[in-house]
C-alpha positions in Angstrom: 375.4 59.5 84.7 373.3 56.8 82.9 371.1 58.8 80.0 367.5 58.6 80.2 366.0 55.8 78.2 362.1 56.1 76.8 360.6 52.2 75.0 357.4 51.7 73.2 356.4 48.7 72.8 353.5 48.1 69.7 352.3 44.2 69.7 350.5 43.7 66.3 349.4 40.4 65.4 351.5 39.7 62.8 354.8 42.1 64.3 355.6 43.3 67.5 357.6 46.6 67.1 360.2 48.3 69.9 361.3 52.1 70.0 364.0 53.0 72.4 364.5 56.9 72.3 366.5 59.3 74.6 366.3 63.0 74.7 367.6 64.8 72.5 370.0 68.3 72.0 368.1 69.7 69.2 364.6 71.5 70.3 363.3 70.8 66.8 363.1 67.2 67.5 363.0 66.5 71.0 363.7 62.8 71.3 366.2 60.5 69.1 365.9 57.0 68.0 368.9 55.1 69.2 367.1 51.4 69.2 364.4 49.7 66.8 363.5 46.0 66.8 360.9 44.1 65.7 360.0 40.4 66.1 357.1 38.2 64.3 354.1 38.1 66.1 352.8 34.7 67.7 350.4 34.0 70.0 348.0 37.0 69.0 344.4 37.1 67.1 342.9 40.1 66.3 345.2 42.3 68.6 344.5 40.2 71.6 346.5 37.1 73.1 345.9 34.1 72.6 348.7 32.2 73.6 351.0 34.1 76.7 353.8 32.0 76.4 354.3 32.5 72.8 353.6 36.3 73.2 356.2 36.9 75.5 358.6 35.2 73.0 358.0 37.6 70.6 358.2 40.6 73.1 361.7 39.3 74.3 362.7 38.8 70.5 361.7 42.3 69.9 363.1 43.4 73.1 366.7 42.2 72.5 367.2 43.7 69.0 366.1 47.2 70.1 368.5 46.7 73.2 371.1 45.7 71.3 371.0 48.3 69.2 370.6 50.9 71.3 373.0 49.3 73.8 371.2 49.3 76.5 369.1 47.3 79.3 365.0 48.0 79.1 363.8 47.6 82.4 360.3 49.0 81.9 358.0 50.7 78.8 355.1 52.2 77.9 352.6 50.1 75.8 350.0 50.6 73.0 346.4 48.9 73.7 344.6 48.0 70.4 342.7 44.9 68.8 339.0 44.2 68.6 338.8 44.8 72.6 339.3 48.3 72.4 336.4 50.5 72.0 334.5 53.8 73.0 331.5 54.7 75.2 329.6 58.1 75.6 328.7 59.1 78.8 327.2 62.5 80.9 327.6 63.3 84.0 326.7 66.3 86.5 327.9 67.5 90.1 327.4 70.2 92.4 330.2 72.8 93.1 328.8 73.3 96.7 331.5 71.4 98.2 334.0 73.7 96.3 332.1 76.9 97.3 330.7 77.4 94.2 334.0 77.5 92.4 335.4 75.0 89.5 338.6 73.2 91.0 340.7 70.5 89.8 339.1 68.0 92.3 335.4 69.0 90.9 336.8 68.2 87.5 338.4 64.7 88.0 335.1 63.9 90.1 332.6 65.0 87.3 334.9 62.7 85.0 334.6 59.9 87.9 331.0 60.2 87.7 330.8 59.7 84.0 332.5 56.4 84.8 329.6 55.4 87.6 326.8 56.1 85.6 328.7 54.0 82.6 328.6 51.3 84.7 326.2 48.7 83.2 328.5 49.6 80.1 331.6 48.7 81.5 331.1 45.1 82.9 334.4 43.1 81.7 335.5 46.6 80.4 338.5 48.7 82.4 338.2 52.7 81.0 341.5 53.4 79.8 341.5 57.2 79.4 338.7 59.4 80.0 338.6 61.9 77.3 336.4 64.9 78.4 334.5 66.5 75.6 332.4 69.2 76.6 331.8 71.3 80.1 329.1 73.2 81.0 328.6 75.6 84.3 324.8 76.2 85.1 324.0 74.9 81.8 326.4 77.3 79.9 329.1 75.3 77.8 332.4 76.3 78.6 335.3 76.6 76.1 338.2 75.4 77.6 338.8 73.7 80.8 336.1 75.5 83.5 338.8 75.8 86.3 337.7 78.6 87.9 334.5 79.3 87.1 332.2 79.8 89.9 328.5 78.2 89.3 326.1 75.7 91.2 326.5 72.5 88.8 329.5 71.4 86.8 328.2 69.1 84.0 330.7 67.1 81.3 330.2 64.9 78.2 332.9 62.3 77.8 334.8 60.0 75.8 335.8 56.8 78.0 338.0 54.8 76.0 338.0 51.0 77.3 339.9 47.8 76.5 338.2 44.4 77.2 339.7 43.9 81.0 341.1 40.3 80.3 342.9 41.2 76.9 344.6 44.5 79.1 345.8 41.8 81.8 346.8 39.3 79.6 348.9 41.7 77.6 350.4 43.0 80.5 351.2 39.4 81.6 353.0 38.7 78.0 355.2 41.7 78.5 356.1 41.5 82.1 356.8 37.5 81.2 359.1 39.1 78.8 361.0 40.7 81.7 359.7 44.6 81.2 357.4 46.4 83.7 354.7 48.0 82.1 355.0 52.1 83.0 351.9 52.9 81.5 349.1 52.2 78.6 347.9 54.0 76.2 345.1 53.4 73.2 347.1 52.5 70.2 345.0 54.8 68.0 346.4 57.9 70.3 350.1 56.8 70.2 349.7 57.2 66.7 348.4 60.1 66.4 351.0 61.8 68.6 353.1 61.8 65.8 351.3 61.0 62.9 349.0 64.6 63.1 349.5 68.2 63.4 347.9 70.9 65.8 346.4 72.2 62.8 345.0 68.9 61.4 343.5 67.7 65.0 342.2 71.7 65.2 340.0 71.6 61.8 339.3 68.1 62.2 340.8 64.9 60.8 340.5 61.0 61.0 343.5 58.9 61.4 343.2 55.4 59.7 345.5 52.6 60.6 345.2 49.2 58.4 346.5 46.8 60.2 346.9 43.0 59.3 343.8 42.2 61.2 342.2 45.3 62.7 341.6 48.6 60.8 341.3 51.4 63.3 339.9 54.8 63.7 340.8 58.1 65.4 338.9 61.2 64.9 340.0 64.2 66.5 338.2 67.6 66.4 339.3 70.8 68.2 342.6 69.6 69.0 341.0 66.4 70.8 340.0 63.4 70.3 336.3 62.7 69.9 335.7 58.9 68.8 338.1 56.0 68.3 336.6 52.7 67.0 338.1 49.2 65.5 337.2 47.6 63.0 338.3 43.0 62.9 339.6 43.7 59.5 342.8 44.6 58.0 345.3 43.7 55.0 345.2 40.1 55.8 341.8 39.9 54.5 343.1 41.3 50.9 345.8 38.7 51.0 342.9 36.0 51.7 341.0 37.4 48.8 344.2 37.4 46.5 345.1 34.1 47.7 341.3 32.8 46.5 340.7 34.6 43.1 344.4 33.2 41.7 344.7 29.7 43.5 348.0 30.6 45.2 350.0 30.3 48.3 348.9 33.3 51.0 353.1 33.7 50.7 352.6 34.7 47.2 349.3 36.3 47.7 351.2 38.6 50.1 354.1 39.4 48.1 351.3 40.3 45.0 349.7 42.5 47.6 353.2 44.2 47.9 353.8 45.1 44.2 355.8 41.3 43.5 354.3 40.9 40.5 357.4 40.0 38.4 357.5 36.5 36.7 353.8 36.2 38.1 351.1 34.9 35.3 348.3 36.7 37.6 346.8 39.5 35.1 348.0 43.0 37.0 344.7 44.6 36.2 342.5 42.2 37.9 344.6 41.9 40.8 344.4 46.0 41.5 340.3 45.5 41.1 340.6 42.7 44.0 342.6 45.0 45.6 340.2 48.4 45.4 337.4 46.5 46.5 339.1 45.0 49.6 340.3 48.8 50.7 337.0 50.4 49.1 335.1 47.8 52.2 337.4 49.4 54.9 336.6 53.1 53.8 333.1 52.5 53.5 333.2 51.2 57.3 334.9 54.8 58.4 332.7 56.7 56.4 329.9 55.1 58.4 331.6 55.7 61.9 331.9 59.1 60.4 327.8 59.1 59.4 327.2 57.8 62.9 329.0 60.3 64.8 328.1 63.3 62.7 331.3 63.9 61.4 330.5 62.5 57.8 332.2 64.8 55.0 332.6 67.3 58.0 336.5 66.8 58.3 338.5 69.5 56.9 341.7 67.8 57.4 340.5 64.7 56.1 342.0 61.3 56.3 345.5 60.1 57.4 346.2 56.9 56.3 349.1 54.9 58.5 350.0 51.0 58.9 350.8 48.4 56.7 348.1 48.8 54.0 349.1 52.8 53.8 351.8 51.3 50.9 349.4 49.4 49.1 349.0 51.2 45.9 346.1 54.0 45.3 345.1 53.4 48.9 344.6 57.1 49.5 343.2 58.1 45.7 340.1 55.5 46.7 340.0 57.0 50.5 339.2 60.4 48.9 336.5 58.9 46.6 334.6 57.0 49.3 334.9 59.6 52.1 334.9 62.5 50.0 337.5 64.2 52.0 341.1 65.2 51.5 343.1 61.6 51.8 347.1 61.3 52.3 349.4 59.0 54.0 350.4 59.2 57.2 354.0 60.4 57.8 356.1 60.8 61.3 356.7 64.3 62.0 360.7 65.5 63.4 362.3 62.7 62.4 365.8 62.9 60.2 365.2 61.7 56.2 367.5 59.2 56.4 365.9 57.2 59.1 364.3 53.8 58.2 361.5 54.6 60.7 358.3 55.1 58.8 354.4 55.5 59.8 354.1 51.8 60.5 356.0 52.7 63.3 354.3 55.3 64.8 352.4 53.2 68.0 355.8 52.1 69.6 357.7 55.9 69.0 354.1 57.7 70.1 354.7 56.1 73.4 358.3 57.0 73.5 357.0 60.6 72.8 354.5 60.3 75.8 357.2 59.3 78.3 359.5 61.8 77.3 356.3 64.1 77.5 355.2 63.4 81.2 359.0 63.4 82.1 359.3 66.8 81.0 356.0 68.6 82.5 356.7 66.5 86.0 353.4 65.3 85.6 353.0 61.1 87.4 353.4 58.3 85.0 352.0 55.6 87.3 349.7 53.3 85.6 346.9 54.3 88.2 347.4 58.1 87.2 347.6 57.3 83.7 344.0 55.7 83.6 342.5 58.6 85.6 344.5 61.4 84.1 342.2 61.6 81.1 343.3 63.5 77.9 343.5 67.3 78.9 346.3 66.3 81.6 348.3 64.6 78.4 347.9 67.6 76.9 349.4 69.6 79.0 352.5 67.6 78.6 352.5 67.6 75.7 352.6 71.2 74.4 355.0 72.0 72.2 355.9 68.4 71.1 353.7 67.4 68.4 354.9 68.2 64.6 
């Protein structure tokens, strides 16, 4: 019998990163890596496509050296949704439980959630919701802590999160990887991947935002009482400090990158003033979070603080100025139940997240169509999820 197979894919624009897992015999880490591959990215701006053909490329590229290494066929994955298209909406939305005879069912529920969607509408032209994230209940006015199944009452009312991708980047990124020869099982925000593996119960509990610095996107996750409350992105990322690098010393953006990276051996470009080019470039990116944070509420409310993940987590005293612009507890961002020895580090936590998702739905029997998957909303993935995270 042919072992169960579980592929991420994460398209960034400058890499585009595969995980192939399969279940694992150890309960303390549920899924092992047996296939990694990544590709350079082409075709892509910004975390959308702009060129399919060349997309795809890179996909298959990536494809085959996870395959390969694993030793086996991918015939279908789950995928990470990020860029500039991605973004959030608020929306409220109330029904009434006479249908139900007063009672709170699982039908009443997903139809309060549908509802938000409706009345989002004007919001949502060119826009497809990608999860619906609910974030607070209330029965006859009264909020309810926990999911209200069972409650009896006249009006079920909900606040939610309804995360949504610019409709055309979704399809055309769906269209890259099914060019590459993979059917698309199901999508999920990159942001959310991440976090899967990147944060604890306990961190996502007390409240925590998870940064990833990208090469051209910075993006934001904050989670509060074990759910997520706000995601944003942000169309800047490490590239623009290599840009900066490359104009204060005159040099190649191949040199400018490798400075970025600690290269600085042989180099005549003074180390000091390089680190203050640096600061600056990161000090931009934290002041943008700390105004989500402002504009949500959350500012300096975060007891968990900030988790720092992606390329620019290496960059020297990334977290030491995160702490001093947020004024919250700053560290980077590590995968949890993974063996020491492996070569899989935070920058790859959007492809194994979706590996940990799969594996996830698989074992609570719960449908991984895409259909189900954009209507599910967060509480289902939950459920499936217990007892997974680190």
């Amino acid at each position: 019998m042919a072992r169960k197979i579980y592929t991420g894919i994460d398209i960034g624009t400058y890499h585009v990163k595969v995980v192939i897992a399969t279940p694992s015999e150890s309960p303390e880490m549920p899924l092992s890596i047996i296939g990694v591959g990544t590709a350079s990215s082409k075709g892509m701006r910004h975390g959308y496509i702009i060129d399919r053909a060349e997309a795809a490329k890179s996909i298959r590229e990536a494809l085959g050296r996870a395959s390969a290494a694993a030793k086996v066929q991918v015939k279908s994955a789950r995928v990470g949704l990020g860029g500039v298209g991605l973004d959030e909406i608020r929306a409220s939305a109330d029904i009434s439980l006479t249908q139900s005879g007063g009672v709170v069912t699982e039908a009443m529920i997903d139809r309060a959630l549908k509802e938000c969607e409706k009345r989002a509408g004007n919001n949502l032209i060119n826009r497809t919701v990608i999860h619906a994230i609910p974030l607070e209940y209330r029965v006859d006015g009264v909020k309810s802590y926990g999911k209200p199944h069972g409650l009896q009452g006249t009006k079920l009312a909900v606040d939610a999160l309804l995360v949504t991708m610019l409709s055309q980047h979704q399809e055309d990124l769906i269209d890259a990887i099914e060019a590459a020869g993979v059917e698309v099982e199901g999508v999920m925000a990159s942001p959310l991947a991440a976090a899967l593996v990147t944060l604890t119960k306990a961190q996502k509990a007390a409240g925590v935002v998870l940064a990833n610095i990208g090469a051209e996107t910075l993006s934001v996750a904050v989670f509060e009482e074990d759910a997520p409350i706000s995601i944003k992105v942000f169309p800047i990322g490490g590239s623009s400090i290599t840009e900066s690098l490359a104009l204060s010393f005159q040099v190649p953006l191949t040199e400018a990158e490798n400075l970025k990276r600690g290269g600085i051996t042989g180099s005549n470009v003074p180390e000091k003033r390089m680190y203050t080019i640096i600061a600056a470039q990161l000090k931009e990116m934290y002041t943008l979070i700390n105004a989500h944070l402002k504009s949500i509420g959350r500012h300096r409310l975060l007891p968990a603080g900030i988790v720092i993940t992606g390329g620019g987590s290496g960059l020297a005293t990334s977290a030491e100025i995160a702490r001093a612009v947020l004024k919250l507890p700053s560290q980077i961002g590590q995968i949890g139940n993974l063996p020491r020895t492996s070569s899989v580090d935070a920058t790859w936590a959007v492809a194994y997240g979706l590996t940990r998702w799969a594996y996830a739905e698989d074992s609570s029997a719960v449908s991984s169509t895409l259909g189900d998957v954009l209507s599910g909303g967060w509480q289902q993935l939950k459920q499936g999820l217990r007892g997974l995270l680190p």
